[in-house]
N, C-alpha and C positions, 0 to 999 in steps of 0.2 A: 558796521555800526559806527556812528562820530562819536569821537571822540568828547565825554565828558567835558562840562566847563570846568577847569580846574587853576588854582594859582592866583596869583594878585591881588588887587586886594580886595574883590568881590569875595577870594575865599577868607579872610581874614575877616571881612564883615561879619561872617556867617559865623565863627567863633563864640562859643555859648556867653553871654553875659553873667552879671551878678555877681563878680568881682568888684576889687577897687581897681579903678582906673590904672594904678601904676602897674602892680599887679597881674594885669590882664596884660596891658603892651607889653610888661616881661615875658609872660610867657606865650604869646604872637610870636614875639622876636624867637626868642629859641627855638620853635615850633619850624616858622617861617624858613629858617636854617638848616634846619634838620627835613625839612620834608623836602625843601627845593634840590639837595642835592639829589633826590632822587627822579625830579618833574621830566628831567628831560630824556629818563634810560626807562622807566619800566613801562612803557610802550615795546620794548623789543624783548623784556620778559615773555616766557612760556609761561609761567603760569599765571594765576588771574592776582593783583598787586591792589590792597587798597587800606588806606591807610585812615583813620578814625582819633579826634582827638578825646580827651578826656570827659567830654560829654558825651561821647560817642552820635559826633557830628561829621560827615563825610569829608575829608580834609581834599583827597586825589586819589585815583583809581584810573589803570587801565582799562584797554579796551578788553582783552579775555577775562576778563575777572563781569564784565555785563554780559558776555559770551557763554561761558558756563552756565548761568543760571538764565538766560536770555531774555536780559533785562535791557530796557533802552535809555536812551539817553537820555530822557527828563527823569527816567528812573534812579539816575547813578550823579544828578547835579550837586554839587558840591554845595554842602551844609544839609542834606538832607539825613536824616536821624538813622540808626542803624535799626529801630523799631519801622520807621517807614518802608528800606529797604526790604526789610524782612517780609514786613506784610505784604509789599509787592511781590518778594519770589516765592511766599506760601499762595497768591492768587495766583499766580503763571504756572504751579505745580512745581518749582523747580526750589525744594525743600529737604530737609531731612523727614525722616520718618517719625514727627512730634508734631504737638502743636505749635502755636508761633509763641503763645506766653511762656512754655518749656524751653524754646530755645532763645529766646531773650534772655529769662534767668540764666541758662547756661551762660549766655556770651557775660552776662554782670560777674560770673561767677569768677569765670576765668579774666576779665581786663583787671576786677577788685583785688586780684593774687598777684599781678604784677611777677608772674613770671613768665618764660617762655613755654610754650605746650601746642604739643601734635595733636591731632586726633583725625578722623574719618567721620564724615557723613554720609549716611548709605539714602542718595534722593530718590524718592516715588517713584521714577522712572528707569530706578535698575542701575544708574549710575554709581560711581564712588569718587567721592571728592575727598582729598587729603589737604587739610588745612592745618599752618602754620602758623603758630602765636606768638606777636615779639612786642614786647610794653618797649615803649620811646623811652631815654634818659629824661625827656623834658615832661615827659604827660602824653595822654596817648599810647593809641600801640598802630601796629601796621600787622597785616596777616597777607598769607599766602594760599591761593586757594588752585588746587592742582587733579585734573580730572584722571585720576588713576584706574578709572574703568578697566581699559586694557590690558595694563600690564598686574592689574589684578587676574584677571581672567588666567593671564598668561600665565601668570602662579599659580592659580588653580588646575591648569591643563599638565601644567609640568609635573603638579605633583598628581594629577590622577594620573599621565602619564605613567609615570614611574609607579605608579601601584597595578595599573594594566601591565607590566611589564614585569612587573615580579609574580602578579597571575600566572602569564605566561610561563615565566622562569620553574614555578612550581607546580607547573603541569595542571592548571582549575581548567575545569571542562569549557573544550570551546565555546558552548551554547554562553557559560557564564561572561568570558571575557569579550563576547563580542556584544552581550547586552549592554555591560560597563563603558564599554567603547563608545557605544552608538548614544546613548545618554549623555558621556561627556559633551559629544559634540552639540548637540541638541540642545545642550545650557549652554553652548557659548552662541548659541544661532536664537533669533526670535521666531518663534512659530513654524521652527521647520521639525521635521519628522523624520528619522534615519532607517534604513532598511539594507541589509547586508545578506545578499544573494552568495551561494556556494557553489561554484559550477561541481554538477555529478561529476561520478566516474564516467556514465560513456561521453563526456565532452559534448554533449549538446544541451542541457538541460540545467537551468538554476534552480538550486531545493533554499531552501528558508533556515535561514542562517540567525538572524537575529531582524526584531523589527518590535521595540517596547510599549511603542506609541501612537505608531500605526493600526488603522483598521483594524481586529482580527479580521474582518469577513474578506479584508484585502488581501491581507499577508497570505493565506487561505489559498486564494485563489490563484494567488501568482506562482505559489509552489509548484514547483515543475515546468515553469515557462519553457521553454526550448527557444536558443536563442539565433536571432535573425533582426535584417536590416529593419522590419517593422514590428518586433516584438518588445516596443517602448526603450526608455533612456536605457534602462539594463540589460534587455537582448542585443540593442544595438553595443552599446559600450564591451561585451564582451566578444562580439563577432569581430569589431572592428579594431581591438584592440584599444582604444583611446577612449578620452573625455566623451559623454557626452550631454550637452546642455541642451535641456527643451524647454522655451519658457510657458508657450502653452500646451499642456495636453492635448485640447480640445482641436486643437490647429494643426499639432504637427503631423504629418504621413509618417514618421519613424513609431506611432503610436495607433497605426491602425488595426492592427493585429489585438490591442487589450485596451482601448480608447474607454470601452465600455466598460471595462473593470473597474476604470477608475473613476470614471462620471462618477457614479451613485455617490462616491465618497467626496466627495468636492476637491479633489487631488487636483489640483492646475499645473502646477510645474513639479520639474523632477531633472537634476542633474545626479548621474551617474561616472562613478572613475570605474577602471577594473583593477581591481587587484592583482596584481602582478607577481610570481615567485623570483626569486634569484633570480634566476635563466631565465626570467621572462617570459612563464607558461602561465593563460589565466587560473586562477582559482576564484572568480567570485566575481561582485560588484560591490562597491559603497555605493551608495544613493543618498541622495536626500530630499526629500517631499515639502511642499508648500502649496497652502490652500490659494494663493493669491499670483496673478503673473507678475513672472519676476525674472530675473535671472542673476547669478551668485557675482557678490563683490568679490576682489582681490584676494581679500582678509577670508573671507569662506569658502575660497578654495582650496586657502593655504591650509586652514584648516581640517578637509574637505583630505588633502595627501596628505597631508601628516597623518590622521586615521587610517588612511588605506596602508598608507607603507606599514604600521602596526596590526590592523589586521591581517597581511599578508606574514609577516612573523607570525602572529598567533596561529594562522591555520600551513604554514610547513611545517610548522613545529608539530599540532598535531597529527598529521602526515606523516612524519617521519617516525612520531612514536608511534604509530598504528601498523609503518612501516615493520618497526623494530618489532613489537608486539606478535605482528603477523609469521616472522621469521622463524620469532623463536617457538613457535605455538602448529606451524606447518612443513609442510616437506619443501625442500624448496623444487624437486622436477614438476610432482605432478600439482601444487598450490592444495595438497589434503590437507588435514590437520593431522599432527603425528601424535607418537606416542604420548607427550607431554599432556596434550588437550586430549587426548582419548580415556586417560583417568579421571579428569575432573568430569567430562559426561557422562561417563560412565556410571560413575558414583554418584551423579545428580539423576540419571535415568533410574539407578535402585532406590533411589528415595521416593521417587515419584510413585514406580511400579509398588513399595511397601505402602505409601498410605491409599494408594486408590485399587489395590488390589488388583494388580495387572501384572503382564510380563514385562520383564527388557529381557531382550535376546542379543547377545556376543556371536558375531558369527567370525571365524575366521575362511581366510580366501585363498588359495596360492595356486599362482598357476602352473600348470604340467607345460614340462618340458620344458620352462622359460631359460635356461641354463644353455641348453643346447643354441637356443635362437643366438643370446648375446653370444657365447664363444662362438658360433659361426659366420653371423652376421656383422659382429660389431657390437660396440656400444652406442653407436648413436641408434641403430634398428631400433635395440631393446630399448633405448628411454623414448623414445617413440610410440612404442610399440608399450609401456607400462601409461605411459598418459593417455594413449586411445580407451583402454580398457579401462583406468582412473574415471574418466568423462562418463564411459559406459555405466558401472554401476550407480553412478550420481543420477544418473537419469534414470534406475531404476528407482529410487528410493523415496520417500518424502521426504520434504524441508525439515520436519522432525525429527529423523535420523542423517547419520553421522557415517562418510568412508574415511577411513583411517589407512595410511600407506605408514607399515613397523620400517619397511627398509627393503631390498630389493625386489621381489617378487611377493610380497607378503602383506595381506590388508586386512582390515577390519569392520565389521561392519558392525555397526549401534542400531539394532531396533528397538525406536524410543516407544514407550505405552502402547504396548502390543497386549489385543486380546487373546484371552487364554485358549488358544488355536492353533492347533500342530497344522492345520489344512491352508490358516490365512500364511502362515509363517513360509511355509514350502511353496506356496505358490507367487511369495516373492524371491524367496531364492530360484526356485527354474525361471524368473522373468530375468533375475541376473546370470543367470547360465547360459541361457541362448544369449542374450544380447556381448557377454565375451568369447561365444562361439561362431558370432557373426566375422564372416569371413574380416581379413584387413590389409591394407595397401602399402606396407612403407617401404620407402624408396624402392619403387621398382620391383618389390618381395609381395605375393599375395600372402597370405600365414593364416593361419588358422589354429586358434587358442583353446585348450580345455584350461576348466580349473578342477580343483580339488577345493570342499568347504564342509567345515565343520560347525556345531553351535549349542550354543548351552543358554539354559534361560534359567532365570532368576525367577521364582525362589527355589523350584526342583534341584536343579544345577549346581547351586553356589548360592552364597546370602552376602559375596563382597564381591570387589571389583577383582581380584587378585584370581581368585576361586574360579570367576568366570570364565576370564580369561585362559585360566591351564584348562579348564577343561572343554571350551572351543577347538582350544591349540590340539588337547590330545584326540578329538573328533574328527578334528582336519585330517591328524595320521594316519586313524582310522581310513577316511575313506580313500587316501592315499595307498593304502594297504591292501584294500578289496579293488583295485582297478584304475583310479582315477576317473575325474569327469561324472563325480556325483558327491553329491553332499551327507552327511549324516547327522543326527543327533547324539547328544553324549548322551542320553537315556534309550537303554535299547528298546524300550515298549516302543517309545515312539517313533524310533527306528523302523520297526517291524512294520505298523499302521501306514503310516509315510513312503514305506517303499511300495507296500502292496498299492498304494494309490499312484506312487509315479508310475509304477508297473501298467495298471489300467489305464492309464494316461496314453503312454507309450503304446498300449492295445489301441487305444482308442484312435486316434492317426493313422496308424497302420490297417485300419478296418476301411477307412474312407480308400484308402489306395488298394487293399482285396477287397473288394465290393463286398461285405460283409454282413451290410443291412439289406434287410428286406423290412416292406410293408403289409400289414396288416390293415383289413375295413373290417370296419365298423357298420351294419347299417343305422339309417337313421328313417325312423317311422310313423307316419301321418296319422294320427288320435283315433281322427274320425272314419278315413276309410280303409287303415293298413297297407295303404301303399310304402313300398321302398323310394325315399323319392330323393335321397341322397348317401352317402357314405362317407365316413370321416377317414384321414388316413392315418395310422399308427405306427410310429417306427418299432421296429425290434433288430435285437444284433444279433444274428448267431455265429456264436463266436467256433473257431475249430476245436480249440479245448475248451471251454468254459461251457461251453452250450448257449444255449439261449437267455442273455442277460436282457432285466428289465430296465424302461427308459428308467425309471424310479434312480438307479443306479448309475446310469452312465449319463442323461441329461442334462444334471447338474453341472455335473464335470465337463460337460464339453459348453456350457453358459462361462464357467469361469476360465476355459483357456480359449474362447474364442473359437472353438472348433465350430461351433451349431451354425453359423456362417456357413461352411461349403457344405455340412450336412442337411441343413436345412432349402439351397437348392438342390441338393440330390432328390431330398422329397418331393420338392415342390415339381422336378420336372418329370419325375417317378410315376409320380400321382398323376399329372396333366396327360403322361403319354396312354398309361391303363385306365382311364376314360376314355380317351378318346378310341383305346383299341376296345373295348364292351362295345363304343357306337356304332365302331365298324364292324363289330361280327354281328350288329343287328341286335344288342338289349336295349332295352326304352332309354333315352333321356335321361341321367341324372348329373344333378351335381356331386363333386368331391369336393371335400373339405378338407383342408389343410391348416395345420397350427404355427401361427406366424412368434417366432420369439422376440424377447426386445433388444435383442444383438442382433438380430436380422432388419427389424422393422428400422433401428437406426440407421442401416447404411444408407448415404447419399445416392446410391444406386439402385434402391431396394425398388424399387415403380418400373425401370425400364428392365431388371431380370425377372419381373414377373413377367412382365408384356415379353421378354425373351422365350420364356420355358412357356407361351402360351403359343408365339410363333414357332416354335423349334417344335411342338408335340401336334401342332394341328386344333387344336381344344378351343372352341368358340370359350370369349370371355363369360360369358352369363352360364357355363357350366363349374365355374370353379369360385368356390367360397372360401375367402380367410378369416381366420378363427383369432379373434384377437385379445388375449386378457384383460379383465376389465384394471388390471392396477398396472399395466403397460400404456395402456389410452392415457390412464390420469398424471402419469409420468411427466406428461408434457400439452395440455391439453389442446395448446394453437396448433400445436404443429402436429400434434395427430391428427386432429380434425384434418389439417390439408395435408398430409398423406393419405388419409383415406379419401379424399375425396380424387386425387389425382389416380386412385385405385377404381374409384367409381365410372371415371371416363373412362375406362378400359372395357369395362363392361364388366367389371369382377364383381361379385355380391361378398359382403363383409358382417359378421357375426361377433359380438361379442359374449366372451369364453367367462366361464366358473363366474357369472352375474349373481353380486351381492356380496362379493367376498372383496371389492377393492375399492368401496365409498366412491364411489362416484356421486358426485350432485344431479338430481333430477334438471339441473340446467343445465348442465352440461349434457347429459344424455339424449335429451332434444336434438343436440346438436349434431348427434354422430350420426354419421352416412351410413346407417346397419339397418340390414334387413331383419336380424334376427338375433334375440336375449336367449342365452343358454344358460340353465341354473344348475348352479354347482351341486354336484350331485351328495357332496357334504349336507346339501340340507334337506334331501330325498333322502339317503338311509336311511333316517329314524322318522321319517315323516309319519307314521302312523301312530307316533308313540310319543312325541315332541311337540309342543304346540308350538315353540318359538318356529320350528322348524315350518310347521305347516301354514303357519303366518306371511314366514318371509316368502313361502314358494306361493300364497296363493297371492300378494303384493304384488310378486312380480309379474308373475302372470297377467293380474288386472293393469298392469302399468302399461305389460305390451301392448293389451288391446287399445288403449288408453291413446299410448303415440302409434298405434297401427304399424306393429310390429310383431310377428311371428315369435314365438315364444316355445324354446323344445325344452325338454329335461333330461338330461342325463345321471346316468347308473341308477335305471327304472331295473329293479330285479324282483319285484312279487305281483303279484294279482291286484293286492290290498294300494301298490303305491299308483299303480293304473287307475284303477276305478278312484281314487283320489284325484288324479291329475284329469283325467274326464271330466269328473264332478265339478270340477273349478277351470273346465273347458278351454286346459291346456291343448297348444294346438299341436305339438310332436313329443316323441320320447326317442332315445338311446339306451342300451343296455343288455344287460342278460337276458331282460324277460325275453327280449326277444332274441338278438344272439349275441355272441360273445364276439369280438376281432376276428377274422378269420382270414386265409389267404386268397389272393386275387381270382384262382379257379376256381373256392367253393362258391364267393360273391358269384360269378356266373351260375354255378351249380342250383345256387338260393335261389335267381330272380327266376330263371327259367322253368324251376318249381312251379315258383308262383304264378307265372303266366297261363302254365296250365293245368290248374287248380282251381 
């Protein structure tokens, strides 16, 4: 900008009138005197220099003093009024926060007091000017006008600094201190937007750290970036260790990976630093967002580290208390939680189990023989050998409950809001019994672990944590006492219950391997003409002592340990083989029916071991029918649909079982690849006495003929439920009336009756 006309005697012209002549040249002269020592040095002043005489007429002024308020040089001609000036830098914007007649009076207020005086103007534009007031010995004053933006700011940084850093000091939660952080910066930046990424634990992943201003639906999304060369300014900056600046999104390749994250938000630019620890391991990113392309001056860089170095304090710090916290609160071999943290869950699981009426169950653990392994082995075997089996029962457990390691061989388990069930309880303790019985490798040593476990539940047991616990511990001795390598209850009833059930458990395994089941049919018989035209198959166990146990009994039991799996192809190729041996000794044609469970129908493999047990027995596909629950279909209904249909291309015919008992939607039922609806014979008992009953069977009935489906009833046992099921021109029945299960010879013994009869 040139330099104002200033000096001589064009400025002495411009000196207000209305004096007397002598009078006036006096005080020219003195003025004259007094300002010129300054004409030739406040061009090299910093700050803006202008000096006004007692009319408040512009006597001289440098050039930053037009600079500041960025006024030109016909603006700043000497004898122009300080009213004139003014209105000029209230039309340019470059004003205090008043109007022009407020700060006129002000300036009268202050040249009329003829003293010296400070003060700040804070202009429309976010600036801060510090202006200095000094009255002439002769008339007039001269002021000082000094753009302290900066090192305002810098004061404000130092002192938020220093108040993030006593956050830090007093432990306020990281979420807090990295809000505060990122805000700071965000007022010393125009229009930018901060966002502070946290690298996870497994070192690939940034989770969301802080970001006040930012998008939600951005912040959102970037949560859990996983970071890489094109996972934008923050996957990169943290892969690469360094800075990284992108000025446009739109443009760069480092941002193809989440380019479209950002569009929708009008995000253009984004430099990212990484947060660095001591050692120099990442923990994070800083970022900073702008809607506009750009890339960061000097000053907001610096800015830009300074934050990071700080939030890398903030989060070792929390690191190391979560560290400390974790230590004192876990084991340090196997990372449990120990004693310490096993009362306060404890005592928070019987609060919970008191108001919603549930159990928490204390189980204690300890393994057999473990003494012998370390004296023989070593100690490094056994802590080896105590963290395999640590991992083991964590994996049997839910996230809800708690394994607790007291100290060397010795654990605890927390079943959190357990229902009130001795049968759910014990069938997670035997899933933690086998899984530390499963053989193990260490160093070169195969080994193989029992344990001993004890357990006491809340409120039978004990009503504290203290309570619970001795009587866990005195359960564990117990069964320590009777053998090892079994669990007990501190209540003997349910001792008694519990054993008799692992007992049959233990039967039940052991019968798959002495072939112990046999089959029992069923036949199954046509309305109309009384033909036998298939048979259903029914397992039975006969056991060597117990005798003949019902499925009612042992079915269940083998659904919840996964046993009906190998039982369920024993039937299925059981069945497929005694059809096909009836064909070959020359009885007619029928199918067998088999009941498919939904532990069977789940397995991956479940389509090619039928298509197995149908090559393996000889048995053309269209003589074997699976029987399939109507609340097993609904379980999952895509993907039953396409297992039975992959059923269907085999040539297998498919029924569904006890219809009406599993809500099925009539649009869904369309859909199923079945030849035949079987009504649960729950609604044939009383059908002659029931009307809901005789409603839903004659429904159904009309629904099969409806979608041209075969329709039988089963557990048909009187005269009165026949001529019912005729009547409403059901097409088959099952049951007593006609015969009861019987064995594979009498089914010969029946059909060949019938032939010649």
């Amino acid at each position: 900008m040139a330099q104002p006309e200033v000096g001589g005697d064009r400025l002495w012209r411009q000196i207000g009138s209305g004096r007397g002549e002598s009078e006036r040249q006096s005080t020219i002269g003195a003025l004259r005197a007094q300002v010129l020592r300054y004409e030739t040095t406040i061009d090299k002043i910093a700050q803006g220099v202008c000096f006004f005489d007692g009319e408040q007429r512009l006597m001289l002024c440098n050039r930053r003093y037009a600079e500041i308020y960025g006024l030109a040089p016909e603006d700043v001609s000497v004898g122009k009024t300080l009213r004139e000036i003014a209105e000029r830098r209230f039309a340019l914007g470059a004003c205090p926060a008043m109007t022009p007649q407020e700060y006129l009076s002000w300036c009268d207020r202050v040249n009329l007091g003829r003293v010296a005086d400070s003060w700040t103007a804070e202009l429309k534009d976010g600036r801060t000017i510090l202006i200095h007031h000094q009255p002439l010995p002769e008339g007039g004053w001269v002021a000082t006008h000094e753009d302290v933006t900066e090192r305002k700011l810098a004061n404000v940084q130092h002192e938020e600094q220093a108040e993030i850093l006593e956050m830090i000091a007093v432990s306020a939660p990281l979420e807090n201190v990295l809000d505060r952080l990122v805000r700071l910066i965000e007022s010393q930046m125009i229009r930018m937007h901060g966002f502070v990424l946290l690298l996870d634990s497994d070192g690939v992943r940034l989770r969301h750290g802080a970001a006040p201003n930012l998008p939600k639906a951005y912040a959102e999304a970037i949560d859990g970036l996983r970071i890489g060369s094109n996972a934008g300014s923050c996957g990169a900056a943290a892969l690469r260790r360094e800075t990284i600046v992108v000025a446009d999104i739109l443009t760069d390749p480092l941002w193809a990976d989440c380019r479209d994250l950002a569009a929708p938000h009008g995000l253009r630019s984004c430099w990212s630093t990484p947060i660095l620890s001591h050692h120099g391991a990442v923990l994070g990113t800083f970022a900073m967002y702008s809607k506009e392309v750009r890339e960061p001056t000097a000053a907001e860089m610096r800015l830009v580290d300074a934050a990071t170095r700080i939030a890398g304090i903030a989060i070792e710090r929390k690191q190391a208390e979560d560290r400390i916290h974790f230590m004192a609160n876990h084991d340090a071999l196997t990372g449990l939680p120990n004693r310490t943290l096993l009362k306060d869950r404890l005592t928070q699981a019987v609060l919970y189990a008191q108001r919603y009426d549930r159990w928490a169950t204390v189980v204690f653990v300890d393994l057999d023989n473990f003494k012998f392994i370390n004296d023989s082995l070593g100690h490094n075997v056994g802590d080896e050998l105590l963290k395999i089996v640590a991992h083991r029962m964590v994996s049997c457990i839910r996230a809800t409950d708690t394994v607790v390691r007291l100290g060397g061989d010795e654990f605890v388990i927390l079943l959190f809001d357990q229902p009130k069930s001795a049968d759910i309880i014990s069938a997670t303790l035997q899933k933690v019994r086998a899984a530390i019985a499963e053989p193990i490798h260490v160093d070169g040593h195969d080994l193989e672990v029992t344990c001993s476990i004890g357990l006491a539940n809340y409120p039978n047991d004990g009503t504290d944590a203290d309570t619970l616990l001795a009587n866990a511990d005195a359960a564990m001795y117990r069964a320590k006492e009777i053998g090892r390598d079994n669990f007990q209850f501190y209540t003997p009833e349910l001792n008694t219950k519990v054993h008799e059930k692992f007992l049959l458990q233990k039967e039940l395994r052991n019968a798959i391997v002495r072939s112990e089941f046999v089959i029992h049919y069923q036949p199954q018989v046509d309305l109309r003409t009384g033909r036998v035209f298939a048979v259903e198959a029914l397992i039975r166990w006969q056991h060597p002592t117990m005798g003949m146990i019902s499925p009612i009994k042992f079915i269940p039991m083998a659904e919840e340990t996964g046993l009906i799996v190998p039982i369920g192809d024993w039937i299925l190729l059981a069945a497929c083989r005694q059809n096909k041996a009836w064909q070959d000794a020359g009885l007619p044609p029928m199918t067998i029916c088999v009941n498919v469970s939904a532990r069977q129908f789940k397995e991956k493999n479940w389509v090619s071991r039928v298509a197995g047990a149908l090559q393996e027995s000889g048995l053309d596909a269209r003589y074997l029918e699976l029987e399939l629950t109507e609340s097993l279909i609904m379980q999952d209904v895509d993907q039953a649909v396409a297992t039975m249909r992959e059923l269907q291309i085999l040539g297998v015919q498919l029924s569904v079982d006890d219809f009406g008992t599993g809500y099925s939607s009539l649009a869904a039922l369309k859909n199923f690849p079945v030849a035949r609806l079987k009504i649960d014979k729950s609604f044939i008992s009383d059908i002659l006495n029931n009307e809901s009953d005789r409603a839903v069977a004659s429904a159904v009935i009309s629904l099969g003929q409806k979608l041209n489906l075969r329709v039988i009833a089963e557990g048909v046992e009187t005269d009165g439920q026949v001529a019912f099921l005729r009547e409403n021109n059901c097409d088959e029945m099952q049951g007593y009336h006609f015969s009861k299960p019987i064995p594979a010879c009498d089914i010969e013994k029946l059909l060949a009756a019938r032939q010649h009869s």
